[in-house]
N, C-alpha and C positions, 0 to 999 in steps of 0.2 A: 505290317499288314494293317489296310483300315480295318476301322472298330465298324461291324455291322449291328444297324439302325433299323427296325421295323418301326412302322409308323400303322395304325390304325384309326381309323374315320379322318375329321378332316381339321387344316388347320390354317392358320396365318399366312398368304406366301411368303412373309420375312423366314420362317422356321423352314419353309424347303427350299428359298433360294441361298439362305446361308449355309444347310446342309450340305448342296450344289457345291458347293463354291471351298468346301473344306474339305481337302484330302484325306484328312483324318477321321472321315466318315466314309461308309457307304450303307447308302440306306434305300428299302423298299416301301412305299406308301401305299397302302389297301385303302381308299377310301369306306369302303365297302364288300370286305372281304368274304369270301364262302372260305366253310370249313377247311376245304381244300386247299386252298391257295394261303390260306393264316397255316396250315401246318406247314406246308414248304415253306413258307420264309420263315416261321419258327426255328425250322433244323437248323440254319445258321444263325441267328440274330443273338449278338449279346444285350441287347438293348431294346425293351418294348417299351414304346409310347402310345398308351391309350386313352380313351376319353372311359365313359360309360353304359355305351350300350355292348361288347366284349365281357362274356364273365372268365374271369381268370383262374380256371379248375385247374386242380391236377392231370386230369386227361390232357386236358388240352397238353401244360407243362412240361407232358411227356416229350412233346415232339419238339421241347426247347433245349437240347442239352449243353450249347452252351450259354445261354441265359444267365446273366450275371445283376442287372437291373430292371426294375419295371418302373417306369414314370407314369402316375397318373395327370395328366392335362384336367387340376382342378382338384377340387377335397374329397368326394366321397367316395368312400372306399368298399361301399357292401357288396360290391359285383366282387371283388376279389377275395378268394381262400388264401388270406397271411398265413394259416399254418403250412399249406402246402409250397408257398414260399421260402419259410423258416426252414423246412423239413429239405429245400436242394439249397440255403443258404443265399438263394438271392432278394435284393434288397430292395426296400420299396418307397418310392417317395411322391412327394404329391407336391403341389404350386397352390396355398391357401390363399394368398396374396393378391394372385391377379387378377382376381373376380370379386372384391372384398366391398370397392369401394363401389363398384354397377350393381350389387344387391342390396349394398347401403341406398343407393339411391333410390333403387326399388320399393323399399321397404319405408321410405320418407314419400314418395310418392302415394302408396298405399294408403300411408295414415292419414295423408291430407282428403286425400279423395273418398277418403273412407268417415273421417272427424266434420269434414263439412258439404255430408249427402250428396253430394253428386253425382254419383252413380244413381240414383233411384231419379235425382232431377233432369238425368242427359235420357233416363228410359221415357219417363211421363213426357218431354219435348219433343224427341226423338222418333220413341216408336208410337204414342199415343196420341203427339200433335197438341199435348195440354201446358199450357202456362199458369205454373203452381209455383209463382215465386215468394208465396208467404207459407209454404210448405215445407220447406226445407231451409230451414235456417242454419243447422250447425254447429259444430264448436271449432274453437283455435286451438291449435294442437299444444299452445303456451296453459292449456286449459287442464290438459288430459294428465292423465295417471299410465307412463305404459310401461308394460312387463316384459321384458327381455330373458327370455329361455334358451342359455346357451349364453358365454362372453367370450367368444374365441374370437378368431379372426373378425369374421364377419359381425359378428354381436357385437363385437366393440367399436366397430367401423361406425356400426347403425347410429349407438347410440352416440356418437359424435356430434353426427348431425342431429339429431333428435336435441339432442341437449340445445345445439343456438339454436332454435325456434321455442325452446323457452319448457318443453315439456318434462315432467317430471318424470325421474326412470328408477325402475326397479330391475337391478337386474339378478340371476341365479345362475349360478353355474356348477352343477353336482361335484366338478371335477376338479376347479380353481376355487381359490380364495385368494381376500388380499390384493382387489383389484378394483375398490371402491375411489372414483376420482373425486374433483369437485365435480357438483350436478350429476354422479351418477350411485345409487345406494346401492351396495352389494345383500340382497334380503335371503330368506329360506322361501321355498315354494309357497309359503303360507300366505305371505304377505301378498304375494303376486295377487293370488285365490282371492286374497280378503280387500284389495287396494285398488287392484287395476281397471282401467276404460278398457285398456285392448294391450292384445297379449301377440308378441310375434315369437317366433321358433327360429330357433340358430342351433341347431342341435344336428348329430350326424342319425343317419339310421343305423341300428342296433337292433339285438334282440329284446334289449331293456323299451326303446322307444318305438320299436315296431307295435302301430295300434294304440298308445297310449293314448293321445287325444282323443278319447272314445267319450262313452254320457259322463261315466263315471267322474272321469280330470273335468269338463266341461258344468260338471251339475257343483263343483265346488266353488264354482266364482261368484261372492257374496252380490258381485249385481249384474247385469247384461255386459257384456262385450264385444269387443270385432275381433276375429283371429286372423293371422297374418302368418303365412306357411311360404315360405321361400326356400324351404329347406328340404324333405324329401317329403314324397307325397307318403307314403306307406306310413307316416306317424299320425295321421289323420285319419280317422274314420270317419268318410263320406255323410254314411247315414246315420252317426252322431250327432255329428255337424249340422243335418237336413233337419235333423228334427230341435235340435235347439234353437235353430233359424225359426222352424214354426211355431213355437214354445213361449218365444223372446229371451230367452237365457240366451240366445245372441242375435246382434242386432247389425251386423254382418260381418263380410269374409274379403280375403285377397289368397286366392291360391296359383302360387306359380309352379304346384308341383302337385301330381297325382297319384293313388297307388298304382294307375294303371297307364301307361303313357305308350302311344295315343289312347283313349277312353275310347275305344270301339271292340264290339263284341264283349260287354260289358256283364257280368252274372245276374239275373233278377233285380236282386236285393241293391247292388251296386249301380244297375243301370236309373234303377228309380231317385237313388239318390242325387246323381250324378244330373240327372232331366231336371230335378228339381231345384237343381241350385243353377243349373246353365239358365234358369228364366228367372230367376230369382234376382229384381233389381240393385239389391245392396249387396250381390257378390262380385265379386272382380275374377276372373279367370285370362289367366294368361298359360299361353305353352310351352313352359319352364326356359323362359328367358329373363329372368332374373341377373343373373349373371352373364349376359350375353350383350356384347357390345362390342364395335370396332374395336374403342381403346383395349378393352379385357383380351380382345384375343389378341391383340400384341402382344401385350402384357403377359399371357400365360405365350406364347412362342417364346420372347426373349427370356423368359426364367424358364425355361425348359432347356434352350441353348446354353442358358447360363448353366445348369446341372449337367448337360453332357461336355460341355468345355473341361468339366472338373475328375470326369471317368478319367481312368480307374482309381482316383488321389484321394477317394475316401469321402466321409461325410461333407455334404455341400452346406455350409453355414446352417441356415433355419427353417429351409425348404423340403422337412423330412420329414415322412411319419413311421414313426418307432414300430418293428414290429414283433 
């Protein structure tokens, strides 16, 4: 009997022309699934592959019963209840890899455009018609102090690159140790606080980091800063943010991720904050494509293929998250 494959939102056509093409699949693809149509292919699928916007309740679960794997296309895992996975024993794994090196570059992208004003100098040319080229002068990023929060995949990718352009790196990781290279210092949070130019996040969301970058984490960095969020938006607080902006406790932003995605229909409090950084010359706002590029999505196709090649044979080498 094929192994049946639910597929939800969208993906590479390498990953559905090779499903195609493998007898040992059969699989249904929802780009865009209503309720109704994710439970009927639920009832039979032993296999769901999801991205992000799908949260993976127990309700839902129910109309899974023979559901044996859930693959995440990509890292973060807050949209899914692991205990109610644990609790019908199926297993869950994720592809941290094939997005690792396109938010590395992200995130080196960021700091350059962020270390030498450009952003503030493409608004005054751009939208104000002004030529202020002894205005923005800059730093090299061979110059800076940056603080890396989180060395997992993606945090150690960053700081690769970061390291040959010559900048000096701090990194922490609550949860690792023992992972200091040449050019890269493994510090305690303190240092970051007390050393850093600019601070990026590689961290997952949790109930520990949901909201933590609020004034609080923000009023302890001994000098101004840029923060750099590629990671999830819900660890940011908006209007912490907005107002360190107008404060100088920071001296700008790169966010490719927000608590509210899309930012429309926004609450009061969050809408104001939100207006005020969308005109705010030295922030960067992208629509969480960070990790989003030709190469990545092959990349997460092929290691997704590569995990259902390995059903039902057990733990697929390094491409797991424990639950």
């Amino acid at each position: 009997m094929p192994i049946s494959v639910l597929l939800t939102e969208t993906y590479h056509p390498f990953l559905l022309t090779a499903l195609a093409e493998t007898p040992r699949f059969r699989f249904v693809h929802l780009p865009q699934p209503t309720l109704a149509a994710l439970q009927a292919a639920l009832s039979t699928a032993q296999i769901w592959i999801l991205r992000g916007a799908v949260p993976v309740e127990a309700s839902l679960l129910a109309h899974a019963p023979k559901l044996r794997w859930v693959i995440r296309a990509g890292s973060g895992t807050e949209h899914i209840d692991k205990e109610a996975l644990q609790a019908r024993r199926i297993r869950l794994f994720t592809t941290p890899s094939a997005n690792a090196a396109t938010v590395a570059e992200y995130v080196l992208m960021a700091v350059v455009l962020l270390a030498r004003r450009i952003l503030p100098a493409y608004h005054d040319l751009r939208e104000k018609g002004v030529w202020s080229r002894r205005a923005y002068p800059g730093r090299e990023v061979a110059s800076l102090t940056i603080g890396l929060i989180g060395y997992g995949t993606n945090g150690s990718r960053t700081a690769q690159l970061l390291r040959l352009l010559g900048a000096r790196l701090l990194a922490y990781d609550k949860y690792k140790s023992g992972f200091a290279t040449s050019g890269i210092e493994e510090v305690p949070l303190e240092r970051i606080w007390e050393e850093a130019d600019i601070c990026s996040l590689h961290i997952p969301l949790t109930p520990e980091t949901k909201g933590w970058v609020a004034a609080e984490f923000l009023a302890k960095f001994r000098k101004p800063i840029a923060l750099i969020n590629a990671a999830r938006g819900e660890i940011v607080s908006l209007a912490a943010l907005a107002h360190a902006l107008q404060i100088g406790k920071v001296w700008g932003a790169a966010l490719d991720t927000l608590p509210y995605e899309p930012p429309y229909n926004l609450p009061p409090a969050e809408a104001e904050a939100w207006n005020y950084l969308r005109s705010h010359p030295a922030v960067l706002l992208t629509p969480h494509i960070a990790g989003l590029t030709e190469e990545s999505e092959l990349r997460l196709a092929k290691s997704i293929l590569a995990l259902l090649q390995r059903f039902p044979k057990g733990h697929p080498y390094t491409e797991q998250h424990p639950i």
